[in-house]
Structure formats: C-alpha cells, structure tokens
VOGU-3710 file (C-alpha; in Angstrom, 3 decimals, decimal comma):
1> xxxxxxxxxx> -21,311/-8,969/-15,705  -20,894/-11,757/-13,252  -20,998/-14,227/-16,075  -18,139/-12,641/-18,343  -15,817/-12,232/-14,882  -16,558/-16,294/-14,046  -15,984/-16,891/-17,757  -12,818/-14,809/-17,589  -11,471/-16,343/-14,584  -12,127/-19,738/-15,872
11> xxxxxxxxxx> -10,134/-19,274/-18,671  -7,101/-18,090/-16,491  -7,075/-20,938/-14,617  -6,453/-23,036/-17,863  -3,776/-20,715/-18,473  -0,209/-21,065/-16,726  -0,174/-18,876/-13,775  1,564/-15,715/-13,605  3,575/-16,677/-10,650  4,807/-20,246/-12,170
21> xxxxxxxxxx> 5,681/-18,583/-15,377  8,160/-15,989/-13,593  9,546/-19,003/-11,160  10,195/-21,598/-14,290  11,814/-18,440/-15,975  13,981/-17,326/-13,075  14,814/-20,654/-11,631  14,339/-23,658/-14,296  15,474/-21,324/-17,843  19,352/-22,114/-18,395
31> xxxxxxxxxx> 20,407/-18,290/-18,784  19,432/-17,176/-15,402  20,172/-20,347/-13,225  23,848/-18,669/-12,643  22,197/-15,381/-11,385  20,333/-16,967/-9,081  23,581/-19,006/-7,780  24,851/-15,662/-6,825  21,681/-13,799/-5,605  20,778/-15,458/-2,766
41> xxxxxxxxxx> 24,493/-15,399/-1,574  25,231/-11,689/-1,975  22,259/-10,643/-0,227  22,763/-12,558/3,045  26,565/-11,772/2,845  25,690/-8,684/2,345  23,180/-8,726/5,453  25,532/-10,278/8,110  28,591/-7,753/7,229  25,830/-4,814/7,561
51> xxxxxxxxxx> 24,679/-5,948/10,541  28,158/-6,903/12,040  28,975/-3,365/11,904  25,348/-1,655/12,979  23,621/-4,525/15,362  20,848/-1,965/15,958  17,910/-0,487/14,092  18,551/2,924/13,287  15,398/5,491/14,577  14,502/8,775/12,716
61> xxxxxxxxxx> 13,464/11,370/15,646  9,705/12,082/15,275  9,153/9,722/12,238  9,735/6,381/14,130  8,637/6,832/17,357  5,074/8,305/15,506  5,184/4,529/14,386  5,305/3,119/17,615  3,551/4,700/19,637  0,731/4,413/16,650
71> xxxxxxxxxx> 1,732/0,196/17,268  1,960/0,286/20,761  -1,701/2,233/21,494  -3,196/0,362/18,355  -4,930/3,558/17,447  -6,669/3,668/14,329  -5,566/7,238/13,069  -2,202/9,386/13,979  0,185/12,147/12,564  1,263/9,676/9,816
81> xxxxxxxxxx> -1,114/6,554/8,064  -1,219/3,639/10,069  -0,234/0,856/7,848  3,467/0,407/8,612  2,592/0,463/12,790  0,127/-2,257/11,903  2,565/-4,068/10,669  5,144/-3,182/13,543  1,788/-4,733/15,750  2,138/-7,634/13,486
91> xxxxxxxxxx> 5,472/-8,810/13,901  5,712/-8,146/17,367  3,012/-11,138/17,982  5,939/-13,245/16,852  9,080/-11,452/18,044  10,297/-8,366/19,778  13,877/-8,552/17,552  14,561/-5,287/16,026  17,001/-7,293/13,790  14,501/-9,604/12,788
101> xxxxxxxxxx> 12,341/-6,818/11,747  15,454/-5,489/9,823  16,164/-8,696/7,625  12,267/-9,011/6,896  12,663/-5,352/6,155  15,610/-6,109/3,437  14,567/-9,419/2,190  11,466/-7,761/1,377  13,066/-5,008/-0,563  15,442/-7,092/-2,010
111> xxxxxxxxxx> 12,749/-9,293/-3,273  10,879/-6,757/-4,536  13,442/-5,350/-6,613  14,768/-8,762/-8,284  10,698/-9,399/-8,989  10,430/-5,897/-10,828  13,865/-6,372/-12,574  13,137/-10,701/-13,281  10,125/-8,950/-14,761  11,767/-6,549/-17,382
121> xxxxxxxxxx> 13,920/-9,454/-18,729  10,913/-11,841/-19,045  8,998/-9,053/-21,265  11,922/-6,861/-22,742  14,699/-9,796/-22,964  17,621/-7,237/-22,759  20,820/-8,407/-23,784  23,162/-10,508/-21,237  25,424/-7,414/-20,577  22,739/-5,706/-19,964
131> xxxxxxxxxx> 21,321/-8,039/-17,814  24,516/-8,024/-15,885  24,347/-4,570/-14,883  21,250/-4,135/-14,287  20,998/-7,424/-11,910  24,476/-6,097/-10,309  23,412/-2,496/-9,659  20,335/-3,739/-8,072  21,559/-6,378/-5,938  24,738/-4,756/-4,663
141> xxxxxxxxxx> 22,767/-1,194/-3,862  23,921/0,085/-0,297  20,885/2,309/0,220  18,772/-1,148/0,820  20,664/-1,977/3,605  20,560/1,530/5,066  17,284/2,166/4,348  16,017/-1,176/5,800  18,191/-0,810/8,859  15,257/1,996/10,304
151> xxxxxxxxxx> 12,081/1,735/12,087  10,360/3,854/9,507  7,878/3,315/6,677  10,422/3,792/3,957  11,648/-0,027/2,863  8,209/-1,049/3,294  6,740/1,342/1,286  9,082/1,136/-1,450  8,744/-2,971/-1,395  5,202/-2,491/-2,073
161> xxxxxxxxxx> 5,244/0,202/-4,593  8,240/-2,213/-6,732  5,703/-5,280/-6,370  2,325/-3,345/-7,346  4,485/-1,719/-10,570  5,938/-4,869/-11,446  2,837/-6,187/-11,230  1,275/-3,446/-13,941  3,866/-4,660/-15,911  2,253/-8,441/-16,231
171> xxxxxxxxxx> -1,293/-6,976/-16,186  -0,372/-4,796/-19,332  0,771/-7,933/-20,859  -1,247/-10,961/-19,206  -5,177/-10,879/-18,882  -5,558/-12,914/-15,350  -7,995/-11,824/-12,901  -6,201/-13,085/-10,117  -3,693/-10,805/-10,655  -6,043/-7,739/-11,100
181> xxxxxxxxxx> -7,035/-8,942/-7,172  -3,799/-8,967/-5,717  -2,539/-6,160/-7,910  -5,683/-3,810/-5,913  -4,406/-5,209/-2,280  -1,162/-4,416/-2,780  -2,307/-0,456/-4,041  -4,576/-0,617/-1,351  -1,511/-2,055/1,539  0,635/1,026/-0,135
191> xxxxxxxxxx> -1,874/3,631/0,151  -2,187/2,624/4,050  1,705/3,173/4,451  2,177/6,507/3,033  0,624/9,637/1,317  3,146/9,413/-2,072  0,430/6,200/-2,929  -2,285/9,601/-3,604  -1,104/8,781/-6,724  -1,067/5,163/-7,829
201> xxxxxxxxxx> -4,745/4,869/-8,871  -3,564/6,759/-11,830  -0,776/4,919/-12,267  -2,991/1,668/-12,389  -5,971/3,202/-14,665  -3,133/4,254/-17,054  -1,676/0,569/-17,078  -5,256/-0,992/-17,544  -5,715/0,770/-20,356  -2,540/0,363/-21,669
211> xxxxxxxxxx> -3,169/-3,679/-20,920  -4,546/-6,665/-23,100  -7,503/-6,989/-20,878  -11,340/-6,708/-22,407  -12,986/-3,640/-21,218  -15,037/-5,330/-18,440  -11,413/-6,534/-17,250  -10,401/-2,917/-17,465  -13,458/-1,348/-15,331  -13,063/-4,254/-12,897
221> xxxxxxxxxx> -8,927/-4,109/-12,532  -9,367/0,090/-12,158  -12,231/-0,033/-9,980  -11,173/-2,652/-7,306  -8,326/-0,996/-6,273  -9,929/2,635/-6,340  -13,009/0,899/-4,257  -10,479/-0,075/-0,985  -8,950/3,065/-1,366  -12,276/4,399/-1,038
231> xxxxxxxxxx> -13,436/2,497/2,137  -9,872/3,426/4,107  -10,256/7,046/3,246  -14,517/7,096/3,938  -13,037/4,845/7,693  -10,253/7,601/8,239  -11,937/10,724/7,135  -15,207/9,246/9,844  -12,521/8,983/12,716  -10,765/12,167/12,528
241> xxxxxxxxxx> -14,905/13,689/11,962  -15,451/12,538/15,674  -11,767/14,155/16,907  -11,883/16,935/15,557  -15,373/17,901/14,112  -13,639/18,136/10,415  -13,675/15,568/7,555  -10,731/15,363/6,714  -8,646/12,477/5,009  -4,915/13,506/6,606
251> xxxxxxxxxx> -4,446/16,631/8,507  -1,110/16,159/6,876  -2,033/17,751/3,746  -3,413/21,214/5,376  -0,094/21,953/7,612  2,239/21,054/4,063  0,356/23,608/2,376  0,986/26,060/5,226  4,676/24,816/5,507  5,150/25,100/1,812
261> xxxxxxxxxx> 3,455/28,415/1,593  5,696/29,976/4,054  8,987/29,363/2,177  7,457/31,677/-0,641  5,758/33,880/2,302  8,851/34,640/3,544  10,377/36,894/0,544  7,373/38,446/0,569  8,551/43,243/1,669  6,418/44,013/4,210
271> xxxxxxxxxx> 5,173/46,858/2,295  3,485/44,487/-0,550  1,865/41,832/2,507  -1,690/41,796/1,163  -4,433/41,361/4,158  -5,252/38,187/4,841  -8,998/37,164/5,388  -10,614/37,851/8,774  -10,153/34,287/10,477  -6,620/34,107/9,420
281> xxxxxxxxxx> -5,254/37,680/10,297  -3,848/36,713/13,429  -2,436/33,659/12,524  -0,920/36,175/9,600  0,205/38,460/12,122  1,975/35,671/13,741  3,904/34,476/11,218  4,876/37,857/9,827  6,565/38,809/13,476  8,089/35,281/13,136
291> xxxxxxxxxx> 9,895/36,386/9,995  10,710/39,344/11,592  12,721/38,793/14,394  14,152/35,434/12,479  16,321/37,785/9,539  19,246/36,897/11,037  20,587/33,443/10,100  23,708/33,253/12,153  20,863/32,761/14,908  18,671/31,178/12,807
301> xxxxxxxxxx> 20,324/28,529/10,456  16,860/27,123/9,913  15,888/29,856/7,539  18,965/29,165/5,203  16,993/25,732/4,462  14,702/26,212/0,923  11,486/23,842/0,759  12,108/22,123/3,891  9,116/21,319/6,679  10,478/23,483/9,289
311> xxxxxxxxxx> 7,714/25,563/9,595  5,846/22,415/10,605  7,766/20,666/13,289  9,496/23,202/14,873  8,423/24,103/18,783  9,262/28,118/17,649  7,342/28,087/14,658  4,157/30,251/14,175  2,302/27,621/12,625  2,395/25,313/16,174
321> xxxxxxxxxx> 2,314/28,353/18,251  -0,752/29,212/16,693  -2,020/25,375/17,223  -1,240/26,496/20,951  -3,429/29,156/20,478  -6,402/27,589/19,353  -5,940/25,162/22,380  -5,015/28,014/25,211  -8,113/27,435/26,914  -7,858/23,535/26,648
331> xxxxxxxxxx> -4,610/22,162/28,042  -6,096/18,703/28,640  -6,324/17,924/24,311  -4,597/15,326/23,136  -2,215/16,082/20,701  -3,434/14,577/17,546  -7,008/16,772/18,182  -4,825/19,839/18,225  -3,155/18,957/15,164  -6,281/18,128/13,400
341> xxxxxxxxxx> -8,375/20,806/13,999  -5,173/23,156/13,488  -5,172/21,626/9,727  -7,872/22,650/8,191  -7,126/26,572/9,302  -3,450/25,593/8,275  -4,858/24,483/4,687  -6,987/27,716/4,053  -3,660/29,879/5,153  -1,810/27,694/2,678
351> xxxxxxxxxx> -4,119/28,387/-0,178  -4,437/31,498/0,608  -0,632/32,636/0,237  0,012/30,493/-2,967  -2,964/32,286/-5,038  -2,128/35,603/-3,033  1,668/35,217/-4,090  1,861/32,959/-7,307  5,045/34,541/-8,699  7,319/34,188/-5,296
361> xxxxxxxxxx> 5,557/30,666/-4,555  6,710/29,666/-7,996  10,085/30,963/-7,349  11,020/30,251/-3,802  9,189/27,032/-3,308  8,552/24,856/-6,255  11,795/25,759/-8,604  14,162/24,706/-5,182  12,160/21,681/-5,029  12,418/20,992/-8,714
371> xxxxxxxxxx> 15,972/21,098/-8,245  15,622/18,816/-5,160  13,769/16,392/-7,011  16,357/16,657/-9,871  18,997/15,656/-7,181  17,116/14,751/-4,059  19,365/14,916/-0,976  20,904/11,963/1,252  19,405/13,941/4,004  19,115/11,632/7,748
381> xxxxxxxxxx> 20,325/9,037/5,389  23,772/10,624/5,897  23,617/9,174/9,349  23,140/6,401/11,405  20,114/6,384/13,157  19,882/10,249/12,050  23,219/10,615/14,345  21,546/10,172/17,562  23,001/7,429/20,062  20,106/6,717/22,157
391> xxxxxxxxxx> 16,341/6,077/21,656  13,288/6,987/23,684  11,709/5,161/26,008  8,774/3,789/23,789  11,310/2,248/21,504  13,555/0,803/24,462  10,115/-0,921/25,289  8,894/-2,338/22,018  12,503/-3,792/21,269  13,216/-5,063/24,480
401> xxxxxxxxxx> 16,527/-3,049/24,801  19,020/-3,426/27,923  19,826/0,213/27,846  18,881/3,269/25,197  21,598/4,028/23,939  22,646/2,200/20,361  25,998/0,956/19,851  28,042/0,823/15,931  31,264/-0,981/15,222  32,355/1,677/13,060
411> xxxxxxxxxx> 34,583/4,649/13,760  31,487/7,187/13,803  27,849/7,594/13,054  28,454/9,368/9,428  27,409/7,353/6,426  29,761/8,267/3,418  29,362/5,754/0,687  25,439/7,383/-0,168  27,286/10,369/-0,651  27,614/9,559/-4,510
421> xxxxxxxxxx> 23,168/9,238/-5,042  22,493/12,945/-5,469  24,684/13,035/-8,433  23,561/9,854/-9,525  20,429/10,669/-9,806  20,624/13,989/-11,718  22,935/11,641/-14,231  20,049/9,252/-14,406  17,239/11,662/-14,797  19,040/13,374/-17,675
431> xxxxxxxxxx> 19,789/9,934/-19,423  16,077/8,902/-18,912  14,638/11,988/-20,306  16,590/12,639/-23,097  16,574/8,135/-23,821  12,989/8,775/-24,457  13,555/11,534/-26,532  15,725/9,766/-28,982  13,224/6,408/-28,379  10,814/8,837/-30,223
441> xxxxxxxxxx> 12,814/10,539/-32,442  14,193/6,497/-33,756  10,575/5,935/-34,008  10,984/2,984/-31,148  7,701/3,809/-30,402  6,799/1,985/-33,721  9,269/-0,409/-33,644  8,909/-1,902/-29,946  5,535/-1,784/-29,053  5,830/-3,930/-25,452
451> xxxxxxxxxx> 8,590/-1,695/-24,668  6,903/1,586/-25,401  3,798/0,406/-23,300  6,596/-0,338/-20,370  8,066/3,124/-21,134  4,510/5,085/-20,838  3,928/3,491/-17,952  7,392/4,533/-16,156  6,889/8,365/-17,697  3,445/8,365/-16,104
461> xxxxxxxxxx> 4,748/7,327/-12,775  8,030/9,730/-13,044  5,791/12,578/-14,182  2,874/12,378/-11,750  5,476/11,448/-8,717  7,094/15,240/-9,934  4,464/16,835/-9,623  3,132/15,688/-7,005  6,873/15,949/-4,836  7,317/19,723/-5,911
471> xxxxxxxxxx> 4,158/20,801/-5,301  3,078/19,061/-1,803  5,766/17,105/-0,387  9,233/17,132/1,055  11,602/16,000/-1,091  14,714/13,282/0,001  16,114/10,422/-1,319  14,410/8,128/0,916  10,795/9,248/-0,392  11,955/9,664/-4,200
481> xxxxxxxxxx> 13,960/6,110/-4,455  10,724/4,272/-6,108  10,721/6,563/-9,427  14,588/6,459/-9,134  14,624/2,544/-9,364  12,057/1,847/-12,207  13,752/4,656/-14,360  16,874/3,629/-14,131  16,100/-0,008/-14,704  14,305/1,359/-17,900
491> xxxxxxxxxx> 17,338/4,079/-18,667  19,182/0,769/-19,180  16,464/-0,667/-21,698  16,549/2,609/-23,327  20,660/3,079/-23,624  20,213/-0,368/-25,372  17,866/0,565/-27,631  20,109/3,589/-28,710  23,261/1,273/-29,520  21,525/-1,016/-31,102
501> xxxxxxxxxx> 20,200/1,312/-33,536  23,341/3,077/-33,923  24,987/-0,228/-34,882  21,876/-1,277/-37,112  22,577/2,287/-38,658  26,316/1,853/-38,805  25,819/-1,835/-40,821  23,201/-0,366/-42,741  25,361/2,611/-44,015  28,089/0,179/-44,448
511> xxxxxxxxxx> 25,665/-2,119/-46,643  24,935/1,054/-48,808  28,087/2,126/-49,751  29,417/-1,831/-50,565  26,111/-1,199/-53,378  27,180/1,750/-54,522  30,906/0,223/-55,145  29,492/-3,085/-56,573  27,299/-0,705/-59,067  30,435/1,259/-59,701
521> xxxxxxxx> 32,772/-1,408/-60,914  33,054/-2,505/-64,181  31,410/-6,027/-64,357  32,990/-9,057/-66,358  31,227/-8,255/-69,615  32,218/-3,928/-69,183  34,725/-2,850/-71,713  37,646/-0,483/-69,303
//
C-alpha cells in the first residue's frame, strides 16, 4: 500500500498543482483579470465603511463569552467545542485588537467564498452573465460583514466548511494526494469548531466516491479525515470520562434532545401523560408542574416560541432546576460537571418522550423546524451585538477595552437590511429543488456529467444538513448559511442549464418546422 501512495504522490508532483492551476486561472486567464480588479477593492471598501459605523465586535450573550472564557482558562473541553477559543488563544499571542480579529474574521470568509465560487467557473465555465451575478451576489453579501463583526464561531466555521467543499469539488475532479491531506485537516479544524461538522465525513465519503481517484486513493482520502475525527472525539469523550464519570462526546447532544422533546411534551393532556421510567419520574414530575403553572403566555412569552432551546438555557426551566437537583448536596461543582453529568439523564428523558409521543414530536417539533429550515430566521442577527450595549468583564479583559459598554455610529442597534434573507431563502430553496427536478427530467444528468457529480454532491450536503437541523439542532440563519451559499451558487448553474435548453429547444423546433416548409414547397423541377 505504501508503494502505490509514493507512486501516486510522485505522479502529482509531475502534475501542475492544484493551487497554481486555480491562481493562473483567477489571476493570469484574460476573462477574470477584471474581476479581480474589482474584488479586492469592494471588500476593503466594504470593510472600512462597516467598521466606520460599528468600531466594535459585536458579542452574543452566552455564546461568546463560552468562547472566552474557554480561551482565557485554555481548558481542553467546555459547553461548546473548543476549536474557535483556540483560535481566539491564537491570535491573542499577536494582538489583543478585536478589530483585527474582525478583518481576519471577513477576509477569511470572503476568501473562502471567492475560492468555492473561482472553483465552479474553473469546472462548470458558466456563462459571463452568469458569472456576473454570481461573483456580485457573493462579494457584495451584507451578512459577511455582520456575521464576521462577532466573537462567535459562526464566520469561522462557515470559512472552513466553503474551503473543505470547494475542496471536494477539485478532489472529485483532480487525483492529488496532497489535496486529500489538507482536504482531512480542514474536516478535522471544522469538526473542532462546531457540532453541524457531525456530518461532513459523509459529505467527503460521498465526494470520494464520486471522484477520479483509484480505490486505494478513495480508502485513504475517506479514512484520513474520519481517523482525526476519531482521535478528537476518543481525547474529548476521555476528558469529560474523568469530569463526570460518563463517556460522552458533547453533553450538548443529551440536553437538545431534552430541549427538543419538550416542545412536543408540552401539547401533551395531562390525562394521556404516560409514566415515565423510575429514574426519570421526578425529573417528569418537574417538568409537567413547569407546564403547568407556565399556560399563560402573557406571563410567559417564552412558550409562544416553537423549536427554540429555551428549555435549555433558561434559569426557570425544569431541565436546569433539575441539574440543581442532582447537585443540591454539592454546591462547590463546577459548572461544566453539572452540565455533564445532567446530560446523559437529559438524553434518556429526551428519548424517552420522542418514542413515547411520536405523533406530537412529529407535529410540534420537527414540522416548525422544517419550516424554520425552509426560511431560517435573522434571529440575534437582527441586532447589533444581540442589542446589548455593554460586555462582561471577561471580554473587557481579553480586548483590552477602556470601558464595557460598546459604542455604534448609527441611529440604533437594529439591523434592517438582513431583513430580506428569510424570504430569500425559501425563494432559493424552491428554485434549487425544483432546478434539479427539471435537471433530471432534461436528462442533464446524461448530458453534463461534471455538473451532475457537483450537483450530487450539493443535494447530499443540503439533504443530510436537513435532517440533521430538524431533528437535533436549533435552526437560524447564522448556523444554516453554509447549505444556503453552495445551493444558491449551484441554483445559478442550474437556472442556466434550464435556458439553455429552452433556447436549444426553441432553435431546434424552429429548425423543424423550416424542414417541414422546405419539404412542402414545390421544388424547381415540381409542376404547380
């Protein structure tokens, strides 16, 4: 085996590599020499004006300062995954600028999106209208700069997912080992930012089978990446074994299922309530008085909210009184123990309402989400800095801040000009679903064979991403922009597709009736 990868990998280094083939393309081929004139302009314009107006980073209560303090103790395991604090612990070696970490932030993203998009016109070679909008839609999106603006995992995470699926792309297309290497770190830098990455090994088995590599290429490419994954979760699952006495990858997982639960649990008469197993009939108990004395939503707007994660964070909910609880006799635990050992009773009440109550779980918690993920919501987006005008003390120290409070140039802390993405969105998942419907029904499947491999590989990622968002996540715009970007990139390809073949139809009807006129005139040599 050894052999056939150094044989492999000294054939790809008589080969061009991948990187100097999309650089030549981008910045030495004639057609895209005046995109690039007006890139790198509109994204630092862009930048300064942004900034002019918000000179601060923007913080998301709970979210960010989980980051920090995760970056400022250099602890190895917390509420969220600890890749994104790392790299807060990174970049503070070199500065303690929260607007430097807010252009990296940006660049990064912006980067990441003109590599995926440079990408589809080096294998798909749209048309240059096409090209336009595309380029133009991407580079002049306001949610970068919003999103980008915040101390949270979000632009990170999404600038890593764009690279490693842009990256499929050239392994599906372009057998080079080196690729397959850096293609696995970047899965394996993703998976240590956020929980949505559960999913990319899939993705990446999917587009190494789709790809042009031999079949030892294949095993290697899908079993590098799945092997770091492997060691992080084995490294993770070992440290919350010694806090907690539980293997457990993410203590995450067992309060969603809890939280999700609930939201079904809730519609639940009091007279059907089936009894709950021994060591979770007073946590039961708990949570059905909860629901009781909550029925009125002038006092409790909360409950008005369908598939949120309430039930989670809130100091009144049952689910954290009940972590209080387990820890009555123990006021001395540190947090994160109580949340971790709390999980995996959280996870067996969570599985135990969703098989107890399929039919309401279906109805109250996965069809709003469905919806949700049809249109997913600006939600703290709507805001800056989630409408707050001050930041905690961890954050005041990391940044270096005068004073904690955070000051705007603009008349108030609402964001309007997102308001538009929710609609958007539904627009664009209709056109993408219904664009591969007719790129199947045209038989483009036969036709464009590069495209249909880049098409499979987007479906896979938009279909697992749904279920994976409906069923065991919260749903916003902020966690659901990577699916949004690579199908609408694609939606373009496949609107393309769909006038070209209506005008290759249109010409070709036109060519059949000019035949049958020819064959119906009378010819020089026909007697009228």
């Amino acid at each position: 085996m050894m052999n056939i990868l150094l044989k492999q990998l000294a054939q790809v280094n008589a080969q061009e590599r991948v990187s100097s083939i999309l650089i030549n393309y981008v910045f030495k081929n004639a057609s895209n020499k005046w995109f690039v004139r007006m890139i790198i302009p509109a994204i630092f314009i862009q930048l300064i004006v942004f900034k002019y107006f918000y000179p601060y980073a923007g913080f998301i209560n709970g979210d960010s300062y989980a980051y920090l303090e995760t970056a400022y103790h250099n602890l190895s395991i917390n509420t969220y995954p600890v890749g994104y604090s790392m790299f807060l612990r990174l970049l503070s070696v070199f500065t303690k600028s929260d607007t430097v970490l807010v252009v990296f932030q940006y660049l990064l993203l912006q980067g990441s999106v003109l590599f995926l998009v440079f990408t589809i016109f080096y294998f798909y070679k749209p048309a240059r209208f096409t090209k336009i909008l595309l380029l133009v839609c991407s580079l002049f999106n306001p949610v970068f700069l919003y999103l980008a603006n915040y101390v949270s995992s979000d632009a990170f995470f999404l600038s890593l997912s764009l690279i490693w699926f842009a990256q499929l792309i050239w392994i599906i297309h372009y057998a080079d080992i080196r690729l397959v290497v850096a293609n696995a770190i970047i899965l394996f830098l993703a998976f240590t930012v956020r929980y949505n990455a559960l999913v990319y090994p899939i993705i990446s088995v999917l587009a190494f089978l789709l790809s042009k590599h031999k079949n030892i290429g294949k095993i290697v490419g899908m079993a590098l990446g799945i092997a770091l994954i492997g060691l992080f979760v084995s490294f993770t699952s070992n440290k919350y074994h010694k806090l907690s006495g539980y293997y457990q990858f993410s203590p995450f997982t067992g309060w969603q299922l809890a939280n999700n639960a609930m939201y079904a649990y809730r519609y639940v008469d009091s007279a059907h309530v089936k009894k709950a197993p021994k060591k979770l009939q007073y946590l039961d108990k708990m949570v059905r008085n909860y629901f009781d004395t909550t029925r009125d939503i002038t006092k409790h707007p909360e409950e008005t909210l369908m598939a949120s994660t309430v039930y989670m964070w809130a100091p009144n909910s049952p689910l954290q009184l009940y972590k209080k609880y387990m820890f009555k006799t123990d006021s001395t635990a540190p947090e994160l123990k109580k949340w971790s050992v709390a999980a995996p009773v959280m996870a067996a009440y969570g599985s135990f309402l969703m098989k107890a109550y399929p039919g309401e779980f279906i109805k109250y918690y996965l069809i709003p989400n469905a919806v949700k993920y049809y249109a997913p919501p600006v939600e703290f987006l709507d805001s800056y800095s989630t409408g707050v005008d001050s930041v905690q003390p961890i954050a005041q120290s990391w940044f270096g801040y005068k004073t904690n409070k955070l000051k705007t140039r603009t008349k108030d802390y609402k964001v309007h000009v997102l308001d538009f993405y929710p609609v958007l969105t539904g627009v664009m998942n209709v056109v993408f679903f219904f664009g591969i419907i007719s790129f199947l029904f045209l038989e483009g499947h036969k036709q464009q064979l590069e495209l249909r491999r880049g098409i499979t590989l987007v479906a896979g990622v938009w279909l697992l991403n749904l279920g994976f968002s409906v069923f065991a996540s919260s749903i916003a715009l902020r966690f659901q922009l990577f699916p949004i970007i690579i199908s609408f990139s694609f939606s373009f390809l496949l609107v393309e597709f769909l006038i070209r073949s209506a005008i290759g139809n249109g010409i070709k009807r036109d060519l059949e009736v000019d035949v049958l006129i020819d064959a119906s005139t009378p010819g020089d040599n026909q007697v009228l």
